[in-house]
DSSP file (Angstrom, degrees, kcal/mol; ACC not computed):
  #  RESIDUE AA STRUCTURE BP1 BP2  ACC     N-H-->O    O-->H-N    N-H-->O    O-->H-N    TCO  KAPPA ALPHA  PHI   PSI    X-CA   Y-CA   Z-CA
    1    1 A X              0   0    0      0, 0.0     2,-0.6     0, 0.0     0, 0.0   0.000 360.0 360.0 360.0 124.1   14.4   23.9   39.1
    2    2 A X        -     0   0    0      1,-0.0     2,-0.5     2,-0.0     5,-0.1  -0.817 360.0-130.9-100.9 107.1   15.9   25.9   36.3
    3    3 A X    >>  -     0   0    0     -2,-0.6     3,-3.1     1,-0.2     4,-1.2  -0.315  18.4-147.1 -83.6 115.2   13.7   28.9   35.1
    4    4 A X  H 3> S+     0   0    0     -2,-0.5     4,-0.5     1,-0.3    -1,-0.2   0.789  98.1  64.2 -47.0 -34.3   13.9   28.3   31.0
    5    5 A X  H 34 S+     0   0    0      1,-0.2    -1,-0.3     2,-0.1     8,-0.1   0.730  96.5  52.1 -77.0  -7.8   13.8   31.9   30.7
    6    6 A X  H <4 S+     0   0    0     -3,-3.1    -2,-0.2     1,-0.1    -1,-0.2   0.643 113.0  48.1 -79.9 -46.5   17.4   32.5   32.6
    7    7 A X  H  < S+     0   0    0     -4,-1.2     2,-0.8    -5,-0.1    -2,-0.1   0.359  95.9  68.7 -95.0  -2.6   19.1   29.9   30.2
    8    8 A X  S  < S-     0   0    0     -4,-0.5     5,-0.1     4,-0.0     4,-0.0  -0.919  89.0-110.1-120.4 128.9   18.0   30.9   26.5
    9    9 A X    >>  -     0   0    0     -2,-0.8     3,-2.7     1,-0.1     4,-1.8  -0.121  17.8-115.9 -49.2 160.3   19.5   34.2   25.1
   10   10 A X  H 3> S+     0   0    0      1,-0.3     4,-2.0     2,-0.3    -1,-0.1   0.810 116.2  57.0 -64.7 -32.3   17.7   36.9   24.6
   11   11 A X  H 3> S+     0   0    0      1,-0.3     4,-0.5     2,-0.2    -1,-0.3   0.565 111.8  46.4 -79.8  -4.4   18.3   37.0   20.8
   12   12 A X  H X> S+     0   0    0     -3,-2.7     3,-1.2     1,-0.2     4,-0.8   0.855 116.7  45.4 -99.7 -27.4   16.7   33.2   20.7
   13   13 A X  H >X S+     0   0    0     -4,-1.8     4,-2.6     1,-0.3     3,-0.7   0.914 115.2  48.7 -80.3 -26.6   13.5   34.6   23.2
   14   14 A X  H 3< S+     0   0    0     -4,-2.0    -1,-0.3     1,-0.3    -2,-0.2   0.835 116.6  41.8 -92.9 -27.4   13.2   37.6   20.9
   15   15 A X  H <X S+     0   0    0     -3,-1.2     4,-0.6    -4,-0.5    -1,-0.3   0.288 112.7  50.3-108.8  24.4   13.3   35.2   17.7
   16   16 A X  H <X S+     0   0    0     -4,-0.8     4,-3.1    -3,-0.7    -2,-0.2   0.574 107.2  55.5-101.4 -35.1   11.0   32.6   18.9
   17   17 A X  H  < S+     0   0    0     -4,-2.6    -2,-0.2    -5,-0.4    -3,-0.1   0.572 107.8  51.0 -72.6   1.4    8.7   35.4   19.8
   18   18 A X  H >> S+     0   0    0      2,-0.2     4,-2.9     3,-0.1     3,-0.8   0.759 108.7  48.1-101.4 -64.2    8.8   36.6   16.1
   19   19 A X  H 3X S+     0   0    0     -4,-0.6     4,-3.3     1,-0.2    -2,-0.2   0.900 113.9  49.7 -61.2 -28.0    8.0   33.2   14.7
   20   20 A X  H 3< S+     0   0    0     -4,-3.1     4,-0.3     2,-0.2    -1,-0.2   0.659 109.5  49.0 -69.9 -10.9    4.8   32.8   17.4
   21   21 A X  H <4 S+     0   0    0     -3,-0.8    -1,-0.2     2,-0.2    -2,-0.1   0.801 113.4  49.6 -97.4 -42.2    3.4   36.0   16.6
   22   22 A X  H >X S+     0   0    0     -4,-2.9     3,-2.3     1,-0.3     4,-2.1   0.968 113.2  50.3 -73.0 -46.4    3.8   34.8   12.6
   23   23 A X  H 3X S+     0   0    0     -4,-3.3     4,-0.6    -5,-0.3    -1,-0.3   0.897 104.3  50.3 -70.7 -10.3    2.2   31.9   13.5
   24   24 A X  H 34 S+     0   0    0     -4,-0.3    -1,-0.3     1,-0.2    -2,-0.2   0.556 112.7  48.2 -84.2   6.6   -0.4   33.4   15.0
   25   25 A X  H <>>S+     0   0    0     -3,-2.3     4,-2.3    -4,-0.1     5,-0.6   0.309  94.1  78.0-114.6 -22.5   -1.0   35.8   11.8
   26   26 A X  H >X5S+     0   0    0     -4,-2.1     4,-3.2     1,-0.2     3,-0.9   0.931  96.8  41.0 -62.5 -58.6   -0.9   32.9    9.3
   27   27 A X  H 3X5S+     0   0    0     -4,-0.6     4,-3.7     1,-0.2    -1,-0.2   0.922 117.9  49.0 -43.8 -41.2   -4.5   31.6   10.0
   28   28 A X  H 3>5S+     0   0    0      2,-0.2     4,-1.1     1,-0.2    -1,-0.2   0.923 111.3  56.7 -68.7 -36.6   -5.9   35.5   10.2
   29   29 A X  H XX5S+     0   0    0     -4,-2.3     3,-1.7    -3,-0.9     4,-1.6   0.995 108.5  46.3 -54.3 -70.0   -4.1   35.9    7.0
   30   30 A X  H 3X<S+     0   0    0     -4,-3.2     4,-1.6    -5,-0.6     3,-0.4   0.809 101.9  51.6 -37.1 -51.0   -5.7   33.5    5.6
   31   31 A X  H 3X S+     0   0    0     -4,-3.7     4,-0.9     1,-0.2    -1,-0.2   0.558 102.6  61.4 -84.6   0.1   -8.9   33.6    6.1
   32   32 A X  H <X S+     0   0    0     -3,-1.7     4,-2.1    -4,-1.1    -1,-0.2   0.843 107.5  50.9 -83.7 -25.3   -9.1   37.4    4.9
   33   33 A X  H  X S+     0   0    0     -4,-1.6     4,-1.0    -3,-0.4    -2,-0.2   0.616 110.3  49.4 -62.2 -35.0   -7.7   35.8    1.2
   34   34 A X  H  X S+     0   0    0     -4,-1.6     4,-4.8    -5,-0.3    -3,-0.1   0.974 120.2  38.6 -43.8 -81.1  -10.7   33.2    1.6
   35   35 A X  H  X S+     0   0    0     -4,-0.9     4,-2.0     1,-0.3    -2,-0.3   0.815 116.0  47.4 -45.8 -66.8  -12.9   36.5    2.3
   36   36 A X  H >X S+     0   0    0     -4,-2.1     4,-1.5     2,-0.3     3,-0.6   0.975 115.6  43.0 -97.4 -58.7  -11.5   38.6    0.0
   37   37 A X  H 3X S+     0   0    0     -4,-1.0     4,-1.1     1,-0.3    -2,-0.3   0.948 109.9  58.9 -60.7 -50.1  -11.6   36.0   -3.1
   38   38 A X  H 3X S+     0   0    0     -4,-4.8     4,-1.6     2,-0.2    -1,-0.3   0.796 114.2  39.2 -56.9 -39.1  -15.3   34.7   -2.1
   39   39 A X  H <X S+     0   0    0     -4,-2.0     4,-2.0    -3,-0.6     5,-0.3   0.951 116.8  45.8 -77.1 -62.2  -16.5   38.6   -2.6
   40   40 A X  H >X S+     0   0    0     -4,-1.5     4,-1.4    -5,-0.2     3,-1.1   0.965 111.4  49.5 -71.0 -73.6  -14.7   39.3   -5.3
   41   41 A X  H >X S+     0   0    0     -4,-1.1     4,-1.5    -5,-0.5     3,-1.5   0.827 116.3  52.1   1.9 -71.7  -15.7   35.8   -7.2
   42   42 A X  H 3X S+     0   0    0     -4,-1.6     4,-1.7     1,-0.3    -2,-0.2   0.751 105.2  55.3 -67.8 -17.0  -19.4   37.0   -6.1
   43   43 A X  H << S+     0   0    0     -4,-2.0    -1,-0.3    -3,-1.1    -2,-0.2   0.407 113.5  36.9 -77.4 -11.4  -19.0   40.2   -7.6
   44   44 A X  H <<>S+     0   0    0     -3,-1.5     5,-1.5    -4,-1.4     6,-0.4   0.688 108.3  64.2-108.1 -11.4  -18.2   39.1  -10.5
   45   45 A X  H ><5S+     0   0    0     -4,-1.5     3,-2.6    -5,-0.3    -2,-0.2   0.887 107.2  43.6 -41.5 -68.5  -20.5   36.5  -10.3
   46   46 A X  T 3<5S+     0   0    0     -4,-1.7    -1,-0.2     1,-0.3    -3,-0.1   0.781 101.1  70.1 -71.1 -19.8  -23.5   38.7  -10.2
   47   47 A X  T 3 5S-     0   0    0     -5,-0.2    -1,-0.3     3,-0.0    -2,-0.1   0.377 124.9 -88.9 -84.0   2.9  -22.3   41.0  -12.8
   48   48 A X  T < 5 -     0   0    0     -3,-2.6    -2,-0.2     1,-0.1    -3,-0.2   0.006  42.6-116.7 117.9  -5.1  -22.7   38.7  -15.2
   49   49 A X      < +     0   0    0     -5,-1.5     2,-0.3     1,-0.2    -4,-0.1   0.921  64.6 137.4  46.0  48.6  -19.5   36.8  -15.4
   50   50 A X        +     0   0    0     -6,-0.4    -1,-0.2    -3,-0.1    -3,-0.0  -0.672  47.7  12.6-104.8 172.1  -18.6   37.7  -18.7
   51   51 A X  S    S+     0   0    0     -2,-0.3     0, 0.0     2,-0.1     0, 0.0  -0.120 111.0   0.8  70.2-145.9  -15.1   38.7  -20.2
   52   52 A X  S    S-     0   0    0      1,-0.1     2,-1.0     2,-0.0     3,-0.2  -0.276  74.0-116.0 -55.3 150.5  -11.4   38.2  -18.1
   53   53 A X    >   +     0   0    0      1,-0.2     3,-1.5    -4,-0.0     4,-0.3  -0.616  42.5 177.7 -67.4  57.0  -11.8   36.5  -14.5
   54   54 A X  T >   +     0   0    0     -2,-1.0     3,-3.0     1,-0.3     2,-1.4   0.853  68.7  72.5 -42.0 -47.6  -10.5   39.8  -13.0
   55   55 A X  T 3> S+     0   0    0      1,-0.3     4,-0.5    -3,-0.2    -1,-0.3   0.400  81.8  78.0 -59.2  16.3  -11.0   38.3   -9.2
   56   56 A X  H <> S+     0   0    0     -3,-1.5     4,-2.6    -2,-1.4    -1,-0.3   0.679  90.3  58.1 -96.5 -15.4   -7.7   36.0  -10.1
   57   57 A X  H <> S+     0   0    0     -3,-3.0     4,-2.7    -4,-0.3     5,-0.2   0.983 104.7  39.4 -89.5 -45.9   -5.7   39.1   -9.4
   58   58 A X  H  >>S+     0   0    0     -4,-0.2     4,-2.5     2,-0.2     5,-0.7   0.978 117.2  54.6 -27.7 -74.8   -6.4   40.0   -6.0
   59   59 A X  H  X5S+     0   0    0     -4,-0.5     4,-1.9     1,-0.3    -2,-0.2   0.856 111.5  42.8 -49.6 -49.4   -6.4   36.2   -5.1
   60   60 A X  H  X5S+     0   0    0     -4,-2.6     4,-1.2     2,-0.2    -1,-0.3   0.898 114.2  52.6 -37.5 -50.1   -3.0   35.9   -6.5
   61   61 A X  H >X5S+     0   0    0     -4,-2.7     4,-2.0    -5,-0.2     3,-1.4   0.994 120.4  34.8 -52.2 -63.9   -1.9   39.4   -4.7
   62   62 A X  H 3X5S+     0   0    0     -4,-2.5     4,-2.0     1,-0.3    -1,-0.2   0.964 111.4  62.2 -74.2 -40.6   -3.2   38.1   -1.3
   63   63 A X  H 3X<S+     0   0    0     -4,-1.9     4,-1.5    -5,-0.7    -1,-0.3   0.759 100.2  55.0 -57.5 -22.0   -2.1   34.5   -2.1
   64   64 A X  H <X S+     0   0    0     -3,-1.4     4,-3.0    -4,-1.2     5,-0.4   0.813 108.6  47.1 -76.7 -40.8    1.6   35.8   -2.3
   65   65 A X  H  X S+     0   0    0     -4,-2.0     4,-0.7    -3,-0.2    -2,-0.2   0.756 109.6  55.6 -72.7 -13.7    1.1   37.3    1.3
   66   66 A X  H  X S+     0   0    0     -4,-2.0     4,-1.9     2,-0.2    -2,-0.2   0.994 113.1  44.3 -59.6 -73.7   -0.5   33.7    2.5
   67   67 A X  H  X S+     0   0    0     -4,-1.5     4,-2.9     1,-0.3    -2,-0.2   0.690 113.9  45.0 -39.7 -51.3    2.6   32.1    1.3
   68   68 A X  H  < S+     0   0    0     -4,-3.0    -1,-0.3     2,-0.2     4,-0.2   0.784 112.4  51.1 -89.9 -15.6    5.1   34.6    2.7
   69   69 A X  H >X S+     0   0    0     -4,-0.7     3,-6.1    -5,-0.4     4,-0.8   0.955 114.0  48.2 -55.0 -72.8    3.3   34.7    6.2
   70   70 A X  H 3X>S+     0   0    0     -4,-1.9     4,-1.4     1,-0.3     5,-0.6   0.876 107.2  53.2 -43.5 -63.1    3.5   30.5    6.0
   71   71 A X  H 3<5S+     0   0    0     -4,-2.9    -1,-0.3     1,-0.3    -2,-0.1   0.582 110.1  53.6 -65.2   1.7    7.1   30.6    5.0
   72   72 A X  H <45S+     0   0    0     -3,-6.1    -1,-0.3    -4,-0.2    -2,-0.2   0.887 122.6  26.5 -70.0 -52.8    7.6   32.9    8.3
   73   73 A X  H  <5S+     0   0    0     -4,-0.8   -50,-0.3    -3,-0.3    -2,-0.2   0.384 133.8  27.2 -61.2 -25.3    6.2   30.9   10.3
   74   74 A X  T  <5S+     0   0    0     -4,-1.4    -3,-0.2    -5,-0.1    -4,-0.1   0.375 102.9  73.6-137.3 -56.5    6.6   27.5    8.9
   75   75 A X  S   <S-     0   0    0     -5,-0.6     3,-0.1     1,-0.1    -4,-0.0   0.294  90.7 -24.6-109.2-144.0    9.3   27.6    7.2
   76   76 A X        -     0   0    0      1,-0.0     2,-0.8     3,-0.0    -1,-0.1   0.024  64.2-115.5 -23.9 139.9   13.7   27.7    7.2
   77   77 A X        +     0   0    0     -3,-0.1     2,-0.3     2,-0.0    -4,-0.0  -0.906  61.7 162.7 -66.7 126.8   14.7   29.3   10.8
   78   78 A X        +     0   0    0     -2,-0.8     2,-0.5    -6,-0.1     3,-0.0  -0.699  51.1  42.3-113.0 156.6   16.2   32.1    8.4
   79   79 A X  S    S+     0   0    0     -2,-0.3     2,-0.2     1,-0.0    -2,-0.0  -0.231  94.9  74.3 113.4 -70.7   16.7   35.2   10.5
   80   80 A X        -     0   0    0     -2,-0.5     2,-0.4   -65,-0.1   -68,-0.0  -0.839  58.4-164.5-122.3 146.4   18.3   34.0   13.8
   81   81 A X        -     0   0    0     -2,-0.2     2,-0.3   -70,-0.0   -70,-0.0  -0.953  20.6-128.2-149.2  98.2   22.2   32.8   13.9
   82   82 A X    >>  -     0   0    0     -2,-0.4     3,-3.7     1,-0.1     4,-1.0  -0.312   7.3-124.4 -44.9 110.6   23.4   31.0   16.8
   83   83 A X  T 34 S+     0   0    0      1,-0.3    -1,-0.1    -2,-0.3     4,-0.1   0.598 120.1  49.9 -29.2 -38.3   26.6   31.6   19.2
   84   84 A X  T 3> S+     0   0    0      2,-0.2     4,-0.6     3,-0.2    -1,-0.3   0.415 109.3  53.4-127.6 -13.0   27.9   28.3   18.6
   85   85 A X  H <> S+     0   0    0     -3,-3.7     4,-1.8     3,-0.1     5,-0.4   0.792 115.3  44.8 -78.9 -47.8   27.4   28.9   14.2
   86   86 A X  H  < S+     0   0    0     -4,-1.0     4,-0.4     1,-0.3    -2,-0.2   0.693 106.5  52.7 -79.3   4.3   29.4   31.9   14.6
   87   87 A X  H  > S+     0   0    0     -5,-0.4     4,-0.8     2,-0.1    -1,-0.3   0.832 112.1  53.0 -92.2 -37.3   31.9   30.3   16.8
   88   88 A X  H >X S+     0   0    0     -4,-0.6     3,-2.8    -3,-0.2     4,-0.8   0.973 112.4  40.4 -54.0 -83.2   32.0   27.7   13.8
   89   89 A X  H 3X S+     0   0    0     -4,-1.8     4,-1.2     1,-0.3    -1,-0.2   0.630 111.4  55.6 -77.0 -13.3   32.7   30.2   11.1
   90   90 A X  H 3> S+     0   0    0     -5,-0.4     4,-1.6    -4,-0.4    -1,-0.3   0.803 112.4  45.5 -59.8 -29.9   35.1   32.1   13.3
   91   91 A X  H << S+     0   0    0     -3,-2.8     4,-0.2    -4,-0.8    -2,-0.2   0.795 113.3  52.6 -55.7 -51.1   37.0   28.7   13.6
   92   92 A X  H  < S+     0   0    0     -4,-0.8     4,-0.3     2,-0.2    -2,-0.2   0.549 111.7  39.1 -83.9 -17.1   36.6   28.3   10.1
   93   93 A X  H >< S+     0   0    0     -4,-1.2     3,-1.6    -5,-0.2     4,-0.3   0.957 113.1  64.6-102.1 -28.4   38.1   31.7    8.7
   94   94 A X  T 3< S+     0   0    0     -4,-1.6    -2,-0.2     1,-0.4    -1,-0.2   0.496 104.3  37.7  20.7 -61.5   40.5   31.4   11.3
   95   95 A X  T 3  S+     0   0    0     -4,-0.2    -1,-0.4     1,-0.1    -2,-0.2   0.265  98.0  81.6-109.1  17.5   42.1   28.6   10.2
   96   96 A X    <         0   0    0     -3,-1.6    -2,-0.2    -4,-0.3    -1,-0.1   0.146 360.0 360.0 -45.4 -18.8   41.8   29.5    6.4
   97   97 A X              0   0    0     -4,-0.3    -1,-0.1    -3,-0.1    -3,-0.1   0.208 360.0 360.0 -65.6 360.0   44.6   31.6    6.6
């Protein structure tokens, strides 16, 4: 039996632990953007809901941090650059010459 943690480099444990952490922030993110747009909605609700929809600006601001948590977590491996890419592009400038 071959202990999984022995065989994957550090740099993959270190960016796998990056992307679990983000997923574990995406929900929490969320639901403070929920929270935060559902008070500010009622607060403007109750204040008579006349003039601009001010509560679109906060909900946009926080909706841009929804988005870039998801696309941490979720989205392109962006970030982490394998032994075996940089053995490719070493290959590749290598023989470019």
């Amino acid at each position: 039996m071959t202990d999984s943690a022995t065989t994957v480099p550090d740099s993959a444990r270190d960016y796998a632990r990056r992307r679990l952490l983000a997923r574990r922030n995406v929900p929490v993110i969320a639901l403070v953007w929920v929270a935060v747009s559902g008070s500010s909605t009622a607060i403007w609700a109750f204040t008579g809901a006349t003039g601009h929809f001010w509560p679109i600006w906060p909900m946009l601001g926080l909706g841009v941090a929804v988005v870039a948590a998801a696309l941490s977590a979720y989205g392109p491996r962006v970030g982490y650059v394998t032994d075996d890419a940089v053995d490719r592009e070493a290959r590749r400038l290598v023989t470019r010459r």
